[in-house]
C-alpha positions as a printed Julia matrix, in Angstrom:
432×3 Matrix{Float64}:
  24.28   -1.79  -21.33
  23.8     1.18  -23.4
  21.28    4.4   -22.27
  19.64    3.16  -25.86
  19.62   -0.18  -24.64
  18.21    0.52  -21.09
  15.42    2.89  -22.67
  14.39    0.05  -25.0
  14.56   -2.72  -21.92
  12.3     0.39  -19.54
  10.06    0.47  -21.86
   9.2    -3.07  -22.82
   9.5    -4.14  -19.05
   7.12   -0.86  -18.75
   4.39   -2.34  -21.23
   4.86   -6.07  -20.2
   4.03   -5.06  -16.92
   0.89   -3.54  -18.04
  -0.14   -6.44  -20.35
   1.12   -8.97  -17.17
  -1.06   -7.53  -14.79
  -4.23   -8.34  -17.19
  -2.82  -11.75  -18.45
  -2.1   -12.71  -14.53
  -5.84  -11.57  -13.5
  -6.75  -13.85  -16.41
  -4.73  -17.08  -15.49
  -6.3   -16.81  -12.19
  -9.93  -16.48  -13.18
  -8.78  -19.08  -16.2
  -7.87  -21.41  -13.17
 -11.03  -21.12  -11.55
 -13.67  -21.84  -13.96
 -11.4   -24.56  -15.21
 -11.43  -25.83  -11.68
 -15.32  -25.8   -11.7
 -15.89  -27.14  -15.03
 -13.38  -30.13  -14.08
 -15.5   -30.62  -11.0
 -18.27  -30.3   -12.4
 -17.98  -32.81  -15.59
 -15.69  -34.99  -14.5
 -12.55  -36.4   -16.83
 -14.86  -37.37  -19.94
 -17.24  -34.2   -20.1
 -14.79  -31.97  -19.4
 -12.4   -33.7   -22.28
 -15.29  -33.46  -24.7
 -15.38  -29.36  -24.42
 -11.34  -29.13  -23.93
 -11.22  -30.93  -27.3
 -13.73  -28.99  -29.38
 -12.26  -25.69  -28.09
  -8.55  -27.07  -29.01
  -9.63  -27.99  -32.54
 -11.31  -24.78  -33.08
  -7.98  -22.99  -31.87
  -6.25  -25.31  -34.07
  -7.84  -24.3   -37.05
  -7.76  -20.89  -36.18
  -4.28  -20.67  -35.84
  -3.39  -22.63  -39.04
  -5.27  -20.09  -41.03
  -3.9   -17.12  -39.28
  -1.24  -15.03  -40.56
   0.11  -13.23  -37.58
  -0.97  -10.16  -38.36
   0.02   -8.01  -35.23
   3.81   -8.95  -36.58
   3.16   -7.63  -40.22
   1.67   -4.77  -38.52
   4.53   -4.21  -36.3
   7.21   -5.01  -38.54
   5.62   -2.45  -41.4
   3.38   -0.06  -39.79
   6.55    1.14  -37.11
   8.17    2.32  -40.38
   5.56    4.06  -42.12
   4.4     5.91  -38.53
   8.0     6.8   -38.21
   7.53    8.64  -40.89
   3.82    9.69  -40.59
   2.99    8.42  -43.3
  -0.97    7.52  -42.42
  -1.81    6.88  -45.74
   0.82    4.06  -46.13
  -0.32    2.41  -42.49
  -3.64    2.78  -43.56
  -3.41    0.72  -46.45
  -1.38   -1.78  -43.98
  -4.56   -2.44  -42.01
  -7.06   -3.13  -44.59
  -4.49   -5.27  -45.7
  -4.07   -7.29  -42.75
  -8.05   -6.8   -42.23
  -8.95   -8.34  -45.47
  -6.34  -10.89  -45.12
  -7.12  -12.26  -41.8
 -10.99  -12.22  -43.06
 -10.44  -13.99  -46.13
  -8.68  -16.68  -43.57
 -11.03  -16.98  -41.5
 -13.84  -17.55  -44.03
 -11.54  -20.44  -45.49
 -10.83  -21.75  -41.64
 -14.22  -21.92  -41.09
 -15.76  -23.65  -44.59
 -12.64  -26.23  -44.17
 -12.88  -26.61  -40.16
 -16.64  -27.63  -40.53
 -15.89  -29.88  -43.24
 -12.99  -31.71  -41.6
 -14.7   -32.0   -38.22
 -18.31  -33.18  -39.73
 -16.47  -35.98  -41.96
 -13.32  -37.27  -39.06
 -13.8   -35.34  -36.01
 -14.76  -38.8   -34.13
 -10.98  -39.47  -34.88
  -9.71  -36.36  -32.65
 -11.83  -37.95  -30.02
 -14.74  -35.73  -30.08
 -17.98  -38.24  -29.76
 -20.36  -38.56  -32.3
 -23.04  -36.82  -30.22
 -21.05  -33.79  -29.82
 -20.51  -33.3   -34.07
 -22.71  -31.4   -34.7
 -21.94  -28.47  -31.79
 -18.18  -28.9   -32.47
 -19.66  -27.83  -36.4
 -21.28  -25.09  -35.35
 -18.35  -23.99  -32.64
 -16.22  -23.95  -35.74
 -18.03  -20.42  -36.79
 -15.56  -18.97  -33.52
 -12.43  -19.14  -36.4
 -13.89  -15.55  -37.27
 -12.39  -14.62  -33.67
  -8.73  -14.99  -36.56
  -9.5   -11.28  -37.17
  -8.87  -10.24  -33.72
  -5.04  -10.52  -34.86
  -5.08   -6.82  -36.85
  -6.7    -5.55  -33.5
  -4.11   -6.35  -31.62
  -1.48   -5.32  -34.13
  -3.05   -1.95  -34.0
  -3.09   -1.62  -30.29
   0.56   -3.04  -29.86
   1.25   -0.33  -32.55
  -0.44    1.83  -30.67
   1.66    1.78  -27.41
  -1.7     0.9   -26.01
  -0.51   -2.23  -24.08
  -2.91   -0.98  -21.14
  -6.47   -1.88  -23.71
  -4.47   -5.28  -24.54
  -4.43   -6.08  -20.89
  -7.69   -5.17  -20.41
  -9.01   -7.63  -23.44
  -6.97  -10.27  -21.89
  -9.66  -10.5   -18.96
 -12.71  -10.0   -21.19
 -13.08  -13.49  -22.25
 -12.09  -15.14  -18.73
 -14.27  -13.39  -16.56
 -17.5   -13.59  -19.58
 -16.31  -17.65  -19.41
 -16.09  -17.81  -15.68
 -19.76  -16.37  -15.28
 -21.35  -18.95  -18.0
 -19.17  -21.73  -16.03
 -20.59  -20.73  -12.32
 -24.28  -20.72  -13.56
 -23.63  -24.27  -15.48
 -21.87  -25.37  -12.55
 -24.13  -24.79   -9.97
 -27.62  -25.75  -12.16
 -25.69  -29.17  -12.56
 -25.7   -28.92  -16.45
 -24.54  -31.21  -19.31
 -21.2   -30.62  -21.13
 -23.15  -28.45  -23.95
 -23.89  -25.74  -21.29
 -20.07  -25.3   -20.57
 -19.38  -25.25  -24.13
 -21.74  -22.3   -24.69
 -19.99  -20.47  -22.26
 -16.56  -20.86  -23.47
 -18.36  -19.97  -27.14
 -20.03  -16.54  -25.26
 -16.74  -15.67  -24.08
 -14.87  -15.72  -26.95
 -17.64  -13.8   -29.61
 -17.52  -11.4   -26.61
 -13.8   -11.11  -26.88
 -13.83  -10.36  -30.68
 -16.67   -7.9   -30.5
 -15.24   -5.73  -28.26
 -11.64   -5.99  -29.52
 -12.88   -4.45  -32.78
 -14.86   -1.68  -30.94
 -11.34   -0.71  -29.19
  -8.59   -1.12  -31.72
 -11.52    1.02  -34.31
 -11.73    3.53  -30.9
  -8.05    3.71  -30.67
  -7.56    4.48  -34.8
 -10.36    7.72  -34.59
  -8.21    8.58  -31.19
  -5.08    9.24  -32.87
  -6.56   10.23  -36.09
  -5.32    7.37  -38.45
  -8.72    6.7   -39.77
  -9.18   10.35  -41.95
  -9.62   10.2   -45.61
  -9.82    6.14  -44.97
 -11.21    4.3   -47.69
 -12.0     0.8   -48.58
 -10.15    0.87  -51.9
  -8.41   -2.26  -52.29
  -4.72   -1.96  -51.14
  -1.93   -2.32  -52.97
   0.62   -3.13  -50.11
   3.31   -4.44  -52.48
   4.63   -1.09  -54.17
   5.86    0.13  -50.74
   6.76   -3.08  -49.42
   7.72   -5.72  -52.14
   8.6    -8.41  -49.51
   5.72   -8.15  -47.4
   3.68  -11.45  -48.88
   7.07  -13.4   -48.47
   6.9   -12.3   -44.77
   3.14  -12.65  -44.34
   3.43  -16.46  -45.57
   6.3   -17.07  -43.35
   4.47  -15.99  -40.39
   1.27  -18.14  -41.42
   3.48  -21.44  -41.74
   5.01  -20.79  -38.36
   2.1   -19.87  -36.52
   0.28  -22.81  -38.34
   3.0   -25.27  -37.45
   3.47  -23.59  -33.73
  -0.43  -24.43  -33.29
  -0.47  -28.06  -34.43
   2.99  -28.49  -31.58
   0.42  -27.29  -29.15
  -3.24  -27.56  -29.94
  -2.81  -31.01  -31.79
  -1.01  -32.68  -28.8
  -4.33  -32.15  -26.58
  -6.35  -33.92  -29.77
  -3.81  -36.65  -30.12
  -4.08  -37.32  -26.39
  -8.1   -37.43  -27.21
  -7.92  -39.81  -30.18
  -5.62  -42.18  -28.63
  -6.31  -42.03  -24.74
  -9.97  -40.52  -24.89
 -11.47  -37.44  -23.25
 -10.67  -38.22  -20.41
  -6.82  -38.53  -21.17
  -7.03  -34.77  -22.6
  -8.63  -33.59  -19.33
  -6.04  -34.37  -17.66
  -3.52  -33.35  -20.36
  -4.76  -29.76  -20.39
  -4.92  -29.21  -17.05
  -1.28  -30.44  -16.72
  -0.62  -28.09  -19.98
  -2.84  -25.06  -17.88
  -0.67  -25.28  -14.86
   3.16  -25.92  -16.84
   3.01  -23.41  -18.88
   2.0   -20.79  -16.45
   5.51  -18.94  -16.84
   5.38  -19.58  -20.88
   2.56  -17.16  -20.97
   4.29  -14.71  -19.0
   7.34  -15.08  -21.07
   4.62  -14.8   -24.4
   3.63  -11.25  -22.95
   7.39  -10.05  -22.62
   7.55  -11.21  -26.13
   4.91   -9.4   -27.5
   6.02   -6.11  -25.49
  10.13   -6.48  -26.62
   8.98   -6.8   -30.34
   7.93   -3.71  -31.49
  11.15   -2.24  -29.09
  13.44   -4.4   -31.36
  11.67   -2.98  -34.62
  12.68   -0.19  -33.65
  15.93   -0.64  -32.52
  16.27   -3.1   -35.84
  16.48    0.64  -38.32
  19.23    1.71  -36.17
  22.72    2.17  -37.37
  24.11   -0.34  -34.09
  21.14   -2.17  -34.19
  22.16   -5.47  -34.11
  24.75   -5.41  -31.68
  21.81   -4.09  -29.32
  19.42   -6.62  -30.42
  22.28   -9.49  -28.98
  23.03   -7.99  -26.05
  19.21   -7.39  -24.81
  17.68  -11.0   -26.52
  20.72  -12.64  -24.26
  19.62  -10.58  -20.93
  16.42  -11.48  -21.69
  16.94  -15.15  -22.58
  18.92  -15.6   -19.11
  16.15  -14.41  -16.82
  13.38  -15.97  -18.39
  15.15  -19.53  -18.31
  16.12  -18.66  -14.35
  12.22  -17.59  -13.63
  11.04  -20.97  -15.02
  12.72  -23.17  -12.93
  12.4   -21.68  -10.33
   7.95  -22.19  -10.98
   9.03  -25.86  -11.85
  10.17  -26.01   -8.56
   7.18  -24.98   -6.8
   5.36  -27.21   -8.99
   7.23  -29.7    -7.86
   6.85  -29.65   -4.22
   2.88  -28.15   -4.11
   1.66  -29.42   -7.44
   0.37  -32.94   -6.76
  -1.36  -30.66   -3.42
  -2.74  -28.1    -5.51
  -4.38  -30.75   -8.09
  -6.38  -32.54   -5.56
  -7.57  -29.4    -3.9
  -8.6   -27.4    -6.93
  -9.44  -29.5    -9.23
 -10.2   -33.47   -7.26
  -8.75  -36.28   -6.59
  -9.13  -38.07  -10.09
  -6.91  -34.99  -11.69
  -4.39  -35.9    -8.86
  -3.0   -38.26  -12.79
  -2.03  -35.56  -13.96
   1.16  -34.63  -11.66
   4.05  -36.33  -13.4
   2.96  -35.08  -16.86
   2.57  -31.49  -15.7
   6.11  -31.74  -14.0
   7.63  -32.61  -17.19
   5.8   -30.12  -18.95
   6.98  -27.37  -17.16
  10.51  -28.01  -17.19
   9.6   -28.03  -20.89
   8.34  -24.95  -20.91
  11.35  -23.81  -18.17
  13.44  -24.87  -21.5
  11.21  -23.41  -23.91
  11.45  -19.79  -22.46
  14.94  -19.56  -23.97
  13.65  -19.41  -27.48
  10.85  -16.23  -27.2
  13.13  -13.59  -27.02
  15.87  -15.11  -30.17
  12.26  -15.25  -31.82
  11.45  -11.83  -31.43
  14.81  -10.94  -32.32
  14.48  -12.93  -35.94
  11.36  -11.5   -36.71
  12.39   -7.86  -36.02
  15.24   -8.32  -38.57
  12.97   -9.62  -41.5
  13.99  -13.03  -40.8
  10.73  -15.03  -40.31
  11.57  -17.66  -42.75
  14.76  -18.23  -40.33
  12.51  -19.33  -37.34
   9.62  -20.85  -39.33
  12.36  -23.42  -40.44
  13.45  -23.91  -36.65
  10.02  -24.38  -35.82
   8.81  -26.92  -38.62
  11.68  -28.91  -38.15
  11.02  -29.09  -34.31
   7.43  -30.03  -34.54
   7.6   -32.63  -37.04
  10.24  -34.58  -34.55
   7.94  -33.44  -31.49
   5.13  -35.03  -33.79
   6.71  -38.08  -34.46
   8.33  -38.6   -30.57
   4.53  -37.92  -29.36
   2.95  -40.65  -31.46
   5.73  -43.06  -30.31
   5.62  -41.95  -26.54
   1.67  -41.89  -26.45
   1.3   -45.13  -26.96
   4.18  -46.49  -24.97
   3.88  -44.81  -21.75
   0.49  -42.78  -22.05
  -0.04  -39.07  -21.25
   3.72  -38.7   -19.66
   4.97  -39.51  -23.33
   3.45  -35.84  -24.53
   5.54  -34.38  -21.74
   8.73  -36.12  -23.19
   8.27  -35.39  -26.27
   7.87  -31.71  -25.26
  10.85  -31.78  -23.65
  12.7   -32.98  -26.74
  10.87  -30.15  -28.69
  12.35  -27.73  -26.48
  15.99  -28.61  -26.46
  16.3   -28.8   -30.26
  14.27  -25.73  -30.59
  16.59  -23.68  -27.85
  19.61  -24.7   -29.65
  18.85  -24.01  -33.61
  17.24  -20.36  -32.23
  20.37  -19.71  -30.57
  23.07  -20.53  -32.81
  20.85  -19.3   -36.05
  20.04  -15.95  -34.58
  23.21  -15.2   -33.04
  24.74  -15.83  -36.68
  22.32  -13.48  -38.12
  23.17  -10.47  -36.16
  26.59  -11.25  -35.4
């Protein structure tokens, strides 16, 4: 490896560390209020909230355009060359355009959820708040703040947000937990948490602008992104489709569990889901910190040959580090069910097993991601990833109803082989 190569690995190991030490403090407190709203609702009050909160997320995501990548991928260049003007026409670009979406997400989330939501498995009773939880799709904006902290080498604020909304959600769970409340008072906690979360993440990524002086002689003309970067709707688009069709894989597996097992099926599912993916999230945070590195590295003149050598490092421990947590989930799982969350959630064991070797799979593909979009080659991946959902889609159908909630952990599995192998050959023929 390369003295370029090991600065580049330093300092994304350096950030991902920072940004690991918040997302780990979050799992944990994640863990625990999950814990007490499962004991505290049971399978069928506890589904009700997981599957409002997934459909809001779904929508969410299918509106969002990824912004901290456009950010990334175009601000590093016009910062390079200090060009403040040029990044600051980036981020009322991104601003607008994540607003816009969210205005849409939220007008065509209320509409879909008032007329059908009784088909996701959401009760009739429970409408009307799942209408009005809809307004959280605004939270979509919170994807420029990031970009502009990521930006920002600022991966120290980005852990810190990444406790905000567990430990806000963790208080509103312990007071509904121990005044014995209904479902709705969870739900307003989880609803707190998350207008909490986008509040403050515009207060720090605006903070963080005036710090380093990006906001002077800012305006709210409209921008004009195009005439400095022609292919920067192509990419934008690209990055919508894939995060939309990377949220209905995930969030849309919890509401097909509700609408064809019940609420009390996706309890069990997202707890399985919660505990599986444990290392995914950890592998998501690497993610996020190699990107920007691999921007970078992508405007060098032996950039690509870099790019290979660190995505296949990369690749190789993060595969090694999830099977190794499959194991433990293996042999304390079923345990750690039973004590945490009670004996009825004990179900869940087989499915979460299969999840995470999954996800063990699955932790292959982050890095090759990464490595696509820091070439320009979103289009590449969004491809990979459509193709991969719509069989995951179909498989989960099939399996849900012919072995129950274990189906959605084969069908993950599937997802996860296909999706390992098209990243890997695809990528490595792009920067070969």
């Amino acid at each position: 490896m390369t003295s370029e190569q090991k600065n580049l690995f330093r300092r994304a190991t350096k950030n991902f560390g920072k940004v690991l030490t918040g997302k780990a403090v979050g799992a944990a407190i994640s863990l625990i209020y999950l814990a007490l709203a499962a004991r505290g609702l049971g399978t069928n009050g506890f589904g009700i909230v997981i599957l409002i909160h997934s459909y809001m997320l779904m929508c969410t995501r299918v509106v969002s355009f990824k912004s901290y990548d456009i950010i990334i991928k175009y601000g590093a260049e016009s910062l390079a060359a200090n060009k403040k003007k040029d990044f600051q026409d980036l981020i009322k670009f991104t601003f607008l355009l994540d607003l816009s979406a969210a205005f849409f997400g939220i007008l065509l989330g209320t509409l879909i959820v008032f007329l059908w939501g009784h088909n996701f498995g959401i009760p009739s009773d429970a409408i009307p708040l799942a209408v009005i939880y809809c307004l959280l799709i605004v939270s979509n904006v919170t994807d420029t703040t990031t970009g502009i902290l990521r930006i920002c080498d600022r991966f120290d604020i980005v852990a810190f947000l990444a406790i905000v909304e567990p430990i806000i959600r963790l208080v509103g769970v312990t007071i509904a937990f121990y005044a014995d409340s209904p479902w709705q008072a969870y739900l307003m906690a989880w609803f707190a948490a998350r207008i909490s979360y986008f509040c403050i993440s515009l207060i720090v990524a605006g903070y963080e602008l005036s710090r380093k002086k990006l906001l002077q002689s800012f305006s709210w003309k409209i921008p004009r992104p195009t005439q400095r970067n022609p292919k920067i709707w192509s990419f934008s688009w690209s990055s919508n489709f894939y995060g939309s069709t990377n949220s209905i894989g995930i969030q849309f597996t919890t509401l097909a569990v509700g609408s064809l097992i019940g609420a009390s099926g996706a309890a069990l599912f997202k707890v399985a889901q919660e505990l599986a993916e444990a290392s995914a999230k950890a592998a998501v945070v690497f993610s996020s910190a190699l990107y920007p590195e691999l921007a970078r590295l992508a405007t060098s003149s032996q950039g690509n040959s870099q790019i290979r050598s660190v995505v296949r490092k990369t690749a190789k421990s993060s595969v090694f580090i999830g099977f190794i947590f499959t194991g433990l989930l293996v042999i304390a799982g079923e345990l750690f069910l039973q004590t945490f969350f009670g004996q009825q959630f004990s179900d869940a064991y087989g499915t979460m097993v299969i999840l995470s070797i999954a996800t063990s799979v699955l932790l292959i593909t982050y890095p090759y991601e990464a490595a696509l979009y820091s070439i320009g080659k979103p289009h590449i991946a969004l491809f990979i990833k459509f193709s991969v959902t719509l069989t995951q889609l179909t498989a989960l159908l099939i399996m849900l109803q012919s072995v129950g909630i274990v189906g959605a952990g084969y069908a993950a599995v599937l997802s996860s082989v296909l999706s390992a192998i098209a990243l890997i050959c695809m990528t490595n023929r792009q920067i070969s």
